[in-house]
Structures are given as structure tokens and as C-alpha cells.
GULUMLO-781158 format. One line per field, with one value per residue (C-alpha): y, x, z; residue in one letter. Coordinates in steps of 0.25 Angstrom, whole numbers, always signed. Example, Ala and Ser with C-alpha at 12.3 -4.5 7.8 and 13.67 -1.06 7.14 Angstrom:
BEGIN
v -18;-4 $
u +49;+55 $
w +31;+29 $
res A;S $
% end
This chain:
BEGIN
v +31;+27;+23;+20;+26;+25;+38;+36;+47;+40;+46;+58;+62;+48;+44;+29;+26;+12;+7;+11;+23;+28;+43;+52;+57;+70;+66;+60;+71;+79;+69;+70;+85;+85;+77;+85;+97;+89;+84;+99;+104;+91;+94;+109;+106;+96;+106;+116;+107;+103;+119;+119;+106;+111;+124;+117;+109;+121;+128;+113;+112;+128;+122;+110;+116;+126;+119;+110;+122;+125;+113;+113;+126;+121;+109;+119;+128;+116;+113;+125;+128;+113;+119;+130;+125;+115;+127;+134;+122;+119;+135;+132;+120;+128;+139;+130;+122;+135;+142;+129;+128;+142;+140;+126;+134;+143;+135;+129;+145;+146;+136;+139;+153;+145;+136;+146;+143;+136;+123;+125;+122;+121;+115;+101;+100;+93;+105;+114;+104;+105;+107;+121;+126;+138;+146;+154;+161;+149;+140;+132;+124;+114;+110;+97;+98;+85;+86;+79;+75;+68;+57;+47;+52;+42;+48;+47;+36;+24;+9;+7;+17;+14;+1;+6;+12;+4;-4;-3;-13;-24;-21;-19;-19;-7;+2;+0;+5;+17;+21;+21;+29;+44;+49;+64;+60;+49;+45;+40;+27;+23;+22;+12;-2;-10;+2;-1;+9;+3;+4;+19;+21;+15;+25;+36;+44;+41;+47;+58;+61;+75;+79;+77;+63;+69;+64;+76;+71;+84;+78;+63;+54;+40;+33;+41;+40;+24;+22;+29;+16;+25;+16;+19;+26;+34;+39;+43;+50;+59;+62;+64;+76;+82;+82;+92;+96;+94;+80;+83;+83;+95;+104;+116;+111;+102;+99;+100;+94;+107;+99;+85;+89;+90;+78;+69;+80;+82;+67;+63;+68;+56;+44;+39;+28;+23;+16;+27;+38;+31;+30;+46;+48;+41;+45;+59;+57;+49;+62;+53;+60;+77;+89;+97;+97;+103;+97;+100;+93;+101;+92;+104;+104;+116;+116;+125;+136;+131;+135;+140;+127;+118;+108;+112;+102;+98;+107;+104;+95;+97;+92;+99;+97;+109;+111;+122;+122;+125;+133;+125;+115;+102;+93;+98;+89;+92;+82 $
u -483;-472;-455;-448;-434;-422;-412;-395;-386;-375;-361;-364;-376;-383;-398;-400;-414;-421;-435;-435;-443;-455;-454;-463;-460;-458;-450;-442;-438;-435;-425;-418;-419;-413;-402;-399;-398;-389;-379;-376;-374;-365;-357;-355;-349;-338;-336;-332;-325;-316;-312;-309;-300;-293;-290;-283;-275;-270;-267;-259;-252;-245;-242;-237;-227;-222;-219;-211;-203;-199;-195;-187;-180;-179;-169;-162;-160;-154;-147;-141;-138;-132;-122;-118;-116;-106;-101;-99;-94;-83;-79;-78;-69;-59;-59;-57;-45;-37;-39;-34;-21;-17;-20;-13;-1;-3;-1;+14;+18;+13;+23;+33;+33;+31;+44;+56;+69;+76;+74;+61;+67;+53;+46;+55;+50;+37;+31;+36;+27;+16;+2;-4;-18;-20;-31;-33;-48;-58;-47;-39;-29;-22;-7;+2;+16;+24;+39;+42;+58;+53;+52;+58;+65;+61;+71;+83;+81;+89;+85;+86;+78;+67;+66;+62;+49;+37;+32;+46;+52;+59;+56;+71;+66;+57;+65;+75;+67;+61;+77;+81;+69;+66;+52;+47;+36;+35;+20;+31;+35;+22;+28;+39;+37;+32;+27;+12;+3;+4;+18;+18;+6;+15;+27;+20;+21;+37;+41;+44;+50;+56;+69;+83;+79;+82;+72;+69;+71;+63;+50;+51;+43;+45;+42;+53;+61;+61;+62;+75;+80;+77;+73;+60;+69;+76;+63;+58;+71;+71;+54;+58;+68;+60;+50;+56;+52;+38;+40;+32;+34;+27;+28;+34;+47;+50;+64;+73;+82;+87;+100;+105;+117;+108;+99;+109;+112;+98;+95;+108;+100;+91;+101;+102;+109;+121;+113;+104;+114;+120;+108;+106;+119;+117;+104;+109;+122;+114;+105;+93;+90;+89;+82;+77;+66;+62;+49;+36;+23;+10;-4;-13;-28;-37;-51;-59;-68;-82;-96;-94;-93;-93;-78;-71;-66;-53;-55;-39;-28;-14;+0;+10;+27;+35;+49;+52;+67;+62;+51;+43;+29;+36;+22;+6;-4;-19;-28 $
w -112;-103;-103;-94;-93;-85;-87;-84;-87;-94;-100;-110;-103;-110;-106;-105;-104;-97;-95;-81;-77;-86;-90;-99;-114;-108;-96;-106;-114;-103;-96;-111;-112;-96;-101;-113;-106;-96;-109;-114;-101;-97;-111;-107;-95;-102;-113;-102;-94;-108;-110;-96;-95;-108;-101;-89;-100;-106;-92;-88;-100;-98;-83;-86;-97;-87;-78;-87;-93;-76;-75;-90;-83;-70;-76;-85;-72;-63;-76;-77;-60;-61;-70;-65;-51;-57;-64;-51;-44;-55;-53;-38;-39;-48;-41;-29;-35;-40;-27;-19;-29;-25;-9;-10;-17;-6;+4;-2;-3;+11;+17;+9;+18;+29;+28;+30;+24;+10;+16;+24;+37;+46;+32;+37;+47;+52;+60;+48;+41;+48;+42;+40;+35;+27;+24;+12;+13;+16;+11;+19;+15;+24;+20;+26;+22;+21;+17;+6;+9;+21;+13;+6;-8;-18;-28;-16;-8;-9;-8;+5;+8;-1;+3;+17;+9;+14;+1;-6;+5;-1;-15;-20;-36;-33;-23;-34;-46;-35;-32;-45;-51;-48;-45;-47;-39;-27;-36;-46;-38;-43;-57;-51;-57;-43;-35;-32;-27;-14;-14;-16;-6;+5;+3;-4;+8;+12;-1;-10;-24;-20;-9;-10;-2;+12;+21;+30;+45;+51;+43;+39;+46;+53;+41;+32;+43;+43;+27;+31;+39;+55;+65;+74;+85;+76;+71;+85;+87;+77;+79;+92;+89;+78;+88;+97;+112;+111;+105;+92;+77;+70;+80;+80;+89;+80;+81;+66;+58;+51;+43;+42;+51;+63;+61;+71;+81;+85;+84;+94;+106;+102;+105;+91;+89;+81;+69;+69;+69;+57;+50;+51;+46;+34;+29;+31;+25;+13;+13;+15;+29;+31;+37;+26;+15;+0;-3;+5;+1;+4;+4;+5;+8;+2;+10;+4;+12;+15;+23;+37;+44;+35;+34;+23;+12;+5;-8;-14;-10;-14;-13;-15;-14;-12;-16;-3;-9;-22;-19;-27;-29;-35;-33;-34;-32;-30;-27 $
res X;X;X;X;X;X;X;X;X;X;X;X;X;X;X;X;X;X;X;X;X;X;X;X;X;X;X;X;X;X;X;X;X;X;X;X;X;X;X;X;X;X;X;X;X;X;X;X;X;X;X;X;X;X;X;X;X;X;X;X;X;X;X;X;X;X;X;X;X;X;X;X;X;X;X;X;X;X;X;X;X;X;X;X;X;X;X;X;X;X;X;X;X;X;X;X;X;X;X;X;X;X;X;X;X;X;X;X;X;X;X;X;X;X;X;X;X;X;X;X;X;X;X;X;X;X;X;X;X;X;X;X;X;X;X;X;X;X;X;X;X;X;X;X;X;X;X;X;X;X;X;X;X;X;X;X;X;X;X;X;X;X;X;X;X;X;X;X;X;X;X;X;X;X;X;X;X;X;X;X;X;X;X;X;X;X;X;X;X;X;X;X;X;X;X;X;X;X;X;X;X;X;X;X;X;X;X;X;X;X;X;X;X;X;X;X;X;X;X;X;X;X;X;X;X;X;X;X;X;X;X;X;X;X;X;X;X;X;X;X;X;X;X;X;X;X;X;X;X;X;X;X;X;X;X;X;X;X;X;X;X;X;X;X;X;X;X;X;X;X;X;X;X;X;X;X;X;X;X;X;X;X;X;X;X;X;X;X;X;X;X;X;X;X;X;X;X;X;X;X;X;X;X;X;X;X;X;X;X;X;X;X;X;X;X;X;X;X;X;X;X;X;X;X;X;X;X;X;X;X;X;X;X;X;X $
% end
């Protein structure tokens, strides 16, 4: 007897069997017996593969958690180096600040060496004003002196002469209420009742709070010089003899003023004038106009030391007033 079969290996090591091919009985039971032997053998190999595969999870599960716990200590070490360079930082900067105190102060003892004499007689003048660097180790500190009593007295100037201030010009109300106040510091006029920030902007920098209210001719500028009622040529005359031979201001021939008794001798060589001999007269007779000065303000610059070729920077910034007289610091300001 014949059959005819058709054999297809399906999933699970199946047999399907179609009426296409005629085998025997025996041929039969050895394709089944074949296919037996095949299944086992099949199933073997998955039961090894299984064990193999569960060792591999076992290995990437120990990887994957070391890893994570060098990443979990990588963050806590960043943490950790995050803080203590702020640490080191904030040390840096308060060492900085107290060394930079001490050389700014250094700096005021320095010049109060430098300028001989009770009443600092080469400190009024501009050349005696002069700027100067210092050097303290890497640090360098860089100083410009400005004299205070070169300026116009906001506690001693009349009217008329505030009046002359720019921003103050024909304001009566408010050069009356500035005249009859007193300021322990020229910020204070920002308290006056009509002074505006503008207003103090454009004359910040022609007045002072401190002085006997003297303006110093050897140091006052051309601007002090006309809210003081001089006309351009009696500017230039008075330039020109501070001047000296070289016909320079700050230098070291600098001509000076050394009292008020000498101030129109050495300008009569300069053809002044009736009305302007009259107007030196009075202002020095009112004691609006002299030679000498007691407050010196400092604006100091620290640069701290840095790499080897590399621009230092501006570390501290301090201004300063001196009272010379005194021997003494009336104003400190960092910033």
C-alpha cells in the first residue's frame, strides 16, 4: 500500500504532512524517528543558550550598577571641588580686599612723607600734585592727587558766587537755601529741596564741603577761576606765570604762589589791568582767593599682580581726603 506525503518543517520542529509524495511505512517511521532525534537535540541547544543568556544578564546587571555608582561619585566629587573652589575664591577676595586697604593707606602715609612742611608747600601745587605709582610686591597701586581747597566752598561761598555755578544760574530760591545750609559732605546738596541729579552732576566736580573757603590759585582750574568772576585773560595770565620758563603746568619749574602777599607782584609783570587788579584785591581781601591748601583727596587704584604678561586689572578703587594739617583721613570711600 502507498501514501503519498509531503514533509514541511514548521515552528517547534512540527511535521505537516500532504498528499504529495508516496513513501513507505517504514520510510515513514524513520522520517518521525529523524525528526525526534532532531527536536531533543534542538531543545538542548535552547536550554544551553537560556543558561548562557542568564549569565550575560547577571554579568550586565554588575556593569551597569558600577557604573552608575561612578557616575553617583563623580557628581558628589564635582559637587564637592565646586565647593571648595568657591571657598578658595571667597578667601582670595578677602584677602585681596584687606591687603588693598593697607596698601591704599600706604600710599596716603607715603605722600604725607613726600610733602614737606606744616602746610605742604609743594602739595599746592600742580607738579606737587602730580600722579605717582607705587609698587608694593606684584601690587601696584596708582594714585591722582586732587586738592580739595581748589574748589569752590559750599559752606563759605556767597551768593554771587554760587550763582556763577553752572546749573545754579538764576535760580535765586535755591542758591539761597544752599547759602544758608551747611554740608559735611558736597553729596548733601542732594538733600536741598530743588537740586536734581542733573543739577549736582553739572557742579559736582567745582565744589567741596572742606577748606576755610580759600580757593588755592597755585592748583585751581580755569573753570574755579571764572565762578570766581576772572575774565578769560586774567586766566591766561595767571596759567602763564604758574607755568614757569618752560611754559608748562605740572612740571617741575612750576612757578608758586607761596602767600597771598605775593600773588599781585608776580602777576604785575603780566600787564594786569585796573578791573582786574581790583578784582584780585578783593577776593583776597574777602579771603575768597589764596595760596595754600589742608585737604588733599587721593583716588587710588590697586592692580593686583597677575601671570607674566598678562594686563593686570583694577582689584580696589579708593578715594580718599586728607586733612595734611591735621594729620588725618576725613573721608574713605571704596568703590
Amino acid at each position: 500500500m502507498k501514501r503519498s506525503y509531503k514533509y514541511q518543517l514548521l515552528n517547534k520542529a512540527e511535521i505537516r504532512i500532504s498528499k504529495s509524495e508516496t513513501i513507505s511505512n517504514d520510510q515513514n517511521s524513520n522520517v518521525l524517528n529523524c525528526f525526534s532525534h532532531f527536536r531533543i537535540r534542538n531543545l538542548g541547544f535552547v536550554s544551553k543558550f537560556v543558561l548562557r543568556a542568564s549569565d550575560f544578564s547577571n554579568k550586565g546587571a554588575i556593569l551597569f550598577m558600577a557604573v552608575g555608582a561612578i557616575a553617583v561619585l563623580s557628581i558628589l566629587a564635582i559637587g564637592t571641588t565646586s565647593g571648595v573652589l568657591q571657598q578658595l575664591k571667597l578667601a582670595k577676595f578677602v584677602r585681596d580686599a584687606n591687603v588693598s586697604v593697607y596698601e591704599a593707606g600706604s600710599v596716603v602715609s607715603a605722600m604725607r612723607v613726600l610733602w614737606p612742611g606744616g602746610q605742604a608747600p609743594y602739595a599746592s601745587t600742580l607738579y606737587g600734585l602730580r600722579p605717582r605709582t607705587f609698587v608694593f610686591g606684584g601690587d601696584t597701586a596708582e594714585a591722582v592727587f586732587i586738592d580739595e581747597e581748589s574748589k569752590i566752598n559750599i559752606n563759605t561761598a556767597p551768593p554771587d558766587i554760587l550763582a556763577r555755578l553752572p546749573g545754579l544760574s538764576g535760580q535765586q530760591a535755591l542758591i539761597d537755601s544752599i547759602a544758608a545750609a551747611s554740608f559735611s559732605l558736597k553729596e548733601e546738596l542732594l538733600l536741598v529741596e530743588g537740586v536734581t541729579e542733573e543739577i549736582y552732576d553739572q557742579l559736582k566736580d567745582l565744589v567741596t564741603a572742606y577748606g576755610s573757603g580759600s580757593v588755592n590759585i597755585n592748583t585751581a582750574s580755569g573753570d574755579i577761576l571764572a565762578v570766581l568772576g576772572m575774565d578769560d585773560d586774567l586766566i591766561d595770565k595767571i596759567r602763564q606765570c604758574r607755568a614757569g620758563d618752560d611754559t608748562e603746568e605740572m612740571t617741575e619749574d612750576d612757578k608758586v604762589f607761596s602767600s597771598s602777599a605775593e600773588i599781585l607782584p608776580l602777576l604785575e609783570p603780566y600787564s594786569l589791568n585796573p578791573a582786574q587788579r581790583a578784582l584780585l584785591v578783593g577776593l583776597i581781601s574777602f579771603g575768597r582767593l589764596g595760596t595754600s591748601s589742608n585737604y588733599i583727596a587721593f583716588d587710588v587704584s590697586i592692580k593686583k599682580s597677575g601671570l607674566e604678561g598678562k594686563t593686570q586689572k583694577i582689584n580696589s578703587s579708593f578715594h580718599i581726603i586728607l586733612d595734611y594739617a591735621a594729620g588725618k583721613i576725613v573721608q574713605w570711600y571704596e568703590g
